[in-house]
C-alpha positions in Angstrom: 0.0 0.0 0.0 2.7 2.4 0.8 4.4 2.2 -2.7 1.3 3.0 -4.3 1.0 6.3 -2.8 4.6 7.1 -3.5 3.5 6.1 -6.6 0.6 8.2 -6.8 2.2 11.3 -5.7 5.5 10.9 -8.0 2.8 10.8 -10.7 0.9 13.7 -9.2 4.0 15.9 -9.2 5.2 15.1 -12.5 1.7 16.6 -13.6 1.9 19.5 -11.6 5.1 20.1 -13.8 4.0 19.2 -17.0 1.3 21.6 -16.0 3.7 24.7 -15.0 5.8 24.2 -18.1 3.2 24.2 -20.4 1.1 26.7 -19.0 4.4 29.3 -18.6 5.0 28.6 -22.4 5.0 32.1 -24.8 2.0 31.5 -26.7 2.0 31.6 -30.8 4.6 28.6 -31.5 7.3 30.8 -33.1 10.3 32.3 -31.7 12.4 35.9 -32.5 14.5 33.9 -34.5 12.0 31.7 -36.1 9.8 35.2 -36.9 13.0 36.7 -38.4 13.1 33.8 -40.9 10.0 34.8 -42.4 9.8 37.1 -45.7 8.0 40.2 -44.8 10.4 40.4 -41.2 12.6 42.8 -42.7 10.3 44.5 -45.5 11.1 48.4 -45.2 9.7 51.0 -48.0 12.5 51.9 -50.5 14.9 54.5 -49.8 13.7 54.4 -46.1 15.6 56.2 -43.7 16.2 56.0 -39.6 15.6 52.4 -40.2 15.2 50.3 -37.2 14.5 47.3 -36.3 12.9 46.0 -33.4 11.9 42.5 -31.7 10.0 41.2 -28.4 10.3 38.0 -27.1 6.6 38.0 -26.0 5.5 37.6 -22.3 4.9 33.8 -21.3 1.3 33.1 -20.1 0.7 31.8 -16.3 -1.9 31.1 -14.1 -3.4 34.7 -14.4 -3.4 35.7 -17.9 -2.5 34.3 -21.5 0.8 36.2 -22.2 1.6 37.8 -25.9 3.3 36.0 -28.3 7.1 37.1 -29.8 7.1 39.4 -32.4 9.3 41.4 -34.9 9.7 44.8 -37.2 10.7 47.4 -38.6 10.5 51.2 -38.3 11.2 54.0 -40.5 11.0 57.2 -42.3 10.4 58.2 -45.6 9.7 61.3 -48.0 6.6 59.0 -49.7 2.8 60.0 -48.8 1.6 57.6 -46.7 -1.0 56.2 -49.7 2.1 55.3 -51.2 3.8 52.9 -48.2 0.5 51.5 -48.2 0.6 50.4 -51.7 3.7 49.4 -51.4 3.5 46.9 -48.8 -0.2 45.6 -50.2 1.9 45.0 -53.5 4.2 42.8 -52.3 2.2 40.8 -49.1 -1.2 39.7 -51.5 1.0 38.3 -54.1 2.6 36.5 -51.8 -0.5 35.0 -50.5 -1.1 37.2 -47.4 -4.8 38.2 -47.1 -5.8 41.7 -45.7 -7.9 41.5 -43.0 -8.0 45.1 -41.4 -7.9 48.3 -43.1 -8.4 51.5 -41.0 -7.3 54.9 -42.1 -8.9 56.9 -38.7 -6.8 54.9 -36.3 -5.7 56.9 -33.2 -3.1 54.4 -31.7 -1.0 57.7 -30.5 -2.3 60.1 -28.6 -3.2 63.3 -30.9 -1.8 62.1 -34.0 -4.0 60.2 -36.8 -2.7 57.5 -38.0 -3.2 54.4 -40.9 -3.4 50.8 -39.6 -3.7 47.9 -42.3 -3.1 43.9 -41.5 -2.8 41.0 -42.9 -3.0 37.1 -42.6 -0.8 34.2 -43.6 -1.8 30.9 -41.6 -0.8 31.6 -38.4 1.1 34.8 -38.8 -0.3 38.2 -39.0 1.5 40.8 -40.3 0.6 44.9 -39.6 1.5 48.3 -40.6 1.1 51.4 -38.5 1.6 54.6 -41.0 1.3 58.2 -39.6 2.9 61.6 -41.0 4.8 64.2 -38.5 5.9 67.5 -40.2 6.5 66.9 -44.0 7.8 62.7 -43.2 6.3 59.6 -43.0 6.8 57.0 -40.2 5.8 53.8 -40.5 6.1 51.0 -38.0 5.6 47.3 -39.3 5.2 44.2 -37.1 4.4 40.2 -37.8 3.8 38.0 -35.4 2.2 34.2 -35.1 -1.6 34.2 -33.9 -1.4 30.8 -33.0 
């Protein structure tokens, strides 16, 4: 009788850490590295300058919330009107098979400053544009990441 609680609470502690591990995981199955691999990672507009680019390794979910998953992009600065990064980037993401799913020219993702927000959808990767104008330049930051 005595082994078979050991055995019952060796099993019940292996669970409890199969459990942790997966439920600490960073959710959308891809890594920085994995995400870098992908096409549009490094798609800037021609003849951009202050080009930057930027990653997160996502937050891994736990007991309380779901976490966000890694991500990469780029940010920059161009001359172009913002119609024309638009086009730009839907010219070369639908022919590759991405499908737009969010288009919205009134977005107000920073405070006091309009800008242009258009997505897309491969699988399980989305990929986004953020477009905006200060002054007489266009900024643009891009970002894919897996939805998975």
């Amino acid at each position: 009788m005595r082994v078979t609680n050991r055995a019952a609470v060796l099993f019940a502690l292996i669970a409890a850490c199969v459990l942790a591990v997966t439920a600490c995981s960073v959710p959308g199955g891809y890594t920085v590295a994995g995400l870098e691999k992908e096409p549009p990672a490094r798609l800037t507009y021609p003849g951009s300058t202050e080009v930057q680019p930027r990653h997160s390794d996502g937050v891994r979910r736990n007991l309380m919330g779901r976490g966000s998953p890694p991500e990469v992009g780029m940010s920059g600065t161009t001359s172009a009107s913002t119609a024309d990064v638009i086009a730009f980037y839907k010219g070369i993401l639908i022919p590759a098979g991405w499908a737009q799913i969010e288009e919205d020219p009134r977005d107000a993702i920073y405070p006091g400053r309009r800008s242009y927000t258009v997505a897309w959808a491969k699988g399980v990767l989305t990929y986004s544009i953020i477009v905006w104008t200060e002054s007489t330049t266009t900024k643009y930051e891009t970002n894919l990441e897996s939805t998975a």
